[in-house]
C-alpha positions as CSV (number, residue, x, y, z in Angstrom):
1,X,120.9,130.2,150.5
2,X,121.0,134.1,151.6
3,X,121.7,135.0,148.0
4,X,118.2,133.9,147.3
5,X,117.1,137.0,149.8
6,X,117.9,139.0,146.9
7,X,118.5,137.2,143.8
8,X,116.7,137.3,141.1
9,X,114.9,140.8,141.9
10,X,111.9,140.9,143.5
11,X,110.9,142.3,140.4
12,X,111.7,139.6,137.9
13,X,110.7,136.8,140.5
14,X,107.2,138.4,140.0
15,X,107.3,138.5,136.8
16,X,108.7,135.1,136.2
17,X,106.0,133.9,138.3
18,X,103.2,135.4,136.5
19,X,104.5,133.4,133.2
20,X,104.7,130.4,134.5
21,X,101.3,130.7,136.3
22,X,99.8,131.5,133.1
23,X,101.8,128.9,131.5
24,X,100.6,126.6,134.1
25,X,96.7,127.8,133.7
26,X,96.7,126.9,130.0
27,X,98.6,123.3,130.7
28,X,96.0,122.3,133.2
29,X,93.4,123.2,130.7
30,X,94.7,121.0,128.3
31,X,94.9,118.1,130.6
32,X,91.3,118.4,131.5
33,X,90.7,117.8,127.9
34,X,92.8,114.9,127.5
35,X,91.3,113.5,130.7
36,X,87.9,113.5,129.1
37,X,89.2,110.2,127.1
38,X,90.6,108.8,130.0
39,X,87.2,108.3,132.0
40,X,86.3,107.3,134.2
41,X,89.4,107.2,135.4
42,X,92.4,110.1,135.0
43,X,96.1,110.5,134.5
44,X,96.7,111.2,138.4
45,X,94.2,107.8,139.1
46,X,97.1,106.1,136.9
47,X,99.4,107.9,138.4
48,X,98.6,106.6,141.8
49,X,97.5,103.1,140.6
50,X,100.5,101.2,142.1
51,X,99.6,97.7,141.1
52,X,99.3,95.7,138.1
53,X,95.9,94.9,138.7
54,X,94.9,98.4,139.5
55,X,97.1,99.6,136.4
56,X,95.5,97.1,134.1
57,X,92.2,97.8,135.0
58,X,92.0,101.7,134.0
59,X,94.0,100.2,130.5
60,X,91.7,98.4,129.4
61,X,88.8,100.8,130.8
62,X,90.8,103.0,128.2
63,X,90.9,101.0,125.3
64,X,93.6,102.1,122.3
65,X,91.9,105.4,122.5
66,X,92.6,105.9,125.7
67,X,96.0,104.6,125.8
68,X,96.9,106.7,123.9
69,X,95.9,109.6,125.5
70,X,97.4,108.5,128.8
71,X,100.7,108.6,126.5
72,X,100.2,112.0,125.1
73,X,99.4,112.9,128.6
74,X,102.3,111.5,129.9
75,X,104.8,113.5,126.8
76,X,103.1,116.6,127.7
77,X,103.7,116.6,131.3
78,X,107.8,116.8,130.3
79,X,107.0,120.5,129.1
80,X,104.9,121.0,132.1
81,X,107.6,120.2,134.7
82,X,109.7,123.1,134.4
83,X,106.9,125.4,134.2
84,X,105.5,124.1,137.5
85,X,109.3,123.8,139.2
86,X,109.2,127.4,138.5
87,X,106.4,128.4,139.4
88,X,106.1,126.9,142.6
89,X,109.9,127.5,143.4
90,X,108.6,131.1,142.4
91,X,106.2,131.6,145.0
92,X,107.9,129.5,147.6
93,X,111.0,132.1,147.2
94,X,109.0,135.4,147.7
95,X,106.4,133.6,150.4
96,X,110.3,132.8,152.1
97,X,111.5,136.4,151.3
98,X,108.0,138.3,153.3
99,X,109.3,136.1,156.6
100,X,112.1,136.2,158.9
101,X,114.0,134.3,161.1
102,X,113.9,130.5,160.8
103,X,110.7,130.8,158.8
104,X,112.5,132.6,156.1
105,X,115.3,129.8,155.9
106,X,112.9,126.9,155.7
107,X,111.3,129.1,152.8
108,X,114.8,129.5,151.5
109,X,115.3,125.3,151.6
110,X,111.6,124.5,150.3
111,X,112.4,126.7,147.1
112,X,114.3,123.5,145.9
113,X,111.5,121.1,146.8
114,X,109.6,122.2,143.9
115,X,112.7,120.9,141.4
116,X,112.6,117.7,143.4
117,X,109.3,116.9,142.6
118,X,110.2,118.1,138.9
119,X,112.7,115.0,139.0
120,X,110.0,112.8,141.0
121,X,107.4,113.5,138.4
122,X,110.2,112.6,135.3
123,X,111.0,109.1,137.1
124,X,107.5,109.2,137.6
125,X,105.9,109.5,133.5
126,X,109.0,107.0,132.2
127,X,107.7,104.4,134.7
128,X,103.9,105.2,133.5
129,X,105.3,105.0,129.5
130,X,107.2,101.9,130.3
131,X,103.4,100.5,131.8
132,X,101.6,101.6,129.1
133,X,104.5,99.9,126.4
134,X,103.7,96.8,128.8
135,X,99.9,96.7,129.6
136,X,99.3,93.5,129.1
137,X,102.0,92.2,131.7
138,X,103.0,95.2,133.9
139,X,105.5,95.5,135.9
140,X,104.7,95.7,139.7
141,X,108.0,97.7,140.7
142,X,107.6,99.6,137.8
143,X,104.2,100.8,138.9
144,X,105.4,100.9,142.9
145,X,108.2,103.6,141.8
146,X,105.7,105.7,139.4
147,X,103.4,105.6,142.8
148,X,105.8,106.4,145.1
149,X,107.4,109.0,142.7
150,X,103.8,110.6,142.3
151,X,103.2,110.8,146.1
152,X,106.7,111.9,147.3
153,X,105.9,114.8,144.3
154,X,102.4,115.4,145.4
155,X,103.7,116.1,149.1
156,X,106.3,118.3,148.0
157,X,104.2,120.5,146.2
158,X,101.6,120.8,149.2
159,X,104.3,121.1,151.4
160,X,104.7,124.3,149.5
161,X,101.2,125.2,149.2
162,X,100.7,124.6,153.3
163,X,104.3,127.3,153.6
164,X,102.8,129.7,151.2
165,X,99.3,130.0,153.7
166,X,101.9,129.8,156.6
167,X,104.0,132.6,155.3
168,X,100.9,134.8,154.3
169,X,99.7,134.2,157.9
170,X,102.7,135.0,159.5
171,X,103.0,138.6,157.6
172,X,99.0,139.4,158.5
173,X,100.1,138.6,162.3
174,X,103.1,141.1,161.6
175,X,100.9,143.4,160.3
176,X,98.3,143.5,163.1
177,X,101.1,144.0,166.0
């Protein structure tokens, strides 16, 4: 874990981040298009459905059209994972490296969390593909594991997101002493 104090350079953490941010920017943009055939409903809604019943109901909202955006959706979040992992594990990593102490080493630990969701959110789209290849008799554990998956990811990332504030707290204190 100390290795991570100084590898990779500041300088090329920064600059890694500012890709993948931009990376990320332009991916979220696209989803908000594809989401627009998926009203009312959206791809974390299905995400988070968790039942057959609740599953069904935003398929056949959908329709073929819709279905099938859900799918391409689904495909195009596998390119989005890493660039997300990275991101967050970016930030995470130089949030950890402006603290000290014990606060440093649970930045240094929450780097990984974002690779964990990366795998969460993979168990997460197969279970969602394998619904939509069975929407008219879903599978209940199926959609239990993509909802689980999605919320265990979900906390991860804010988990991250809370540190980050935490971290940029703790250097303004720092700074006013």
């Amino acid at each position: 874990m100390s290795r991570w104090l100084t590898w990779p350079e500041t300088h090329n953490l920064l600059l890694l981040v500012l890709f993948t941010a931009t990376l990320m920017a332009g991916f979220i943009f696209f989803f908000q298009l594809l989401n627009r055939s998926l009203a009312p409903y959206d791809i974390v809604a299905f995400e988070l459905a968790w039942t057959p019943a609740r599953a069904g109901q935003m398929m056949r909202a959908w329709a073929e059209a819709g279905n099938a955006a859900a799918r391409q959706s689904l495909w195009i979040d596998f390119a989005f994972m890493p660039v997300y992992a990275l991101s967050f594990a970016g930030l995470t990593l130089l949030a950890g490296r402006a603290t000290s102490g014990r606060m440093q080493m649970a930045g240094l630990w929450l780097t990984l969390a974002p690779f964990a969701a990366w795998a969460l959110d993979a168990i997460e789209n197969l279970s969602l593909l394998n619904t939509l290849d069975n929407a008219t008799n879903p599978s209940a554990s199926v959609l239990t594991l993509a909802g689980a998956a999605a919320t265990i990811k979900f906390s991860l990332l804010l988990v991250c997101m809370l540190y980050w504030l935490s971290a940029l707290v703790y250097r303004v204190r720092r700074r006013v002493r």
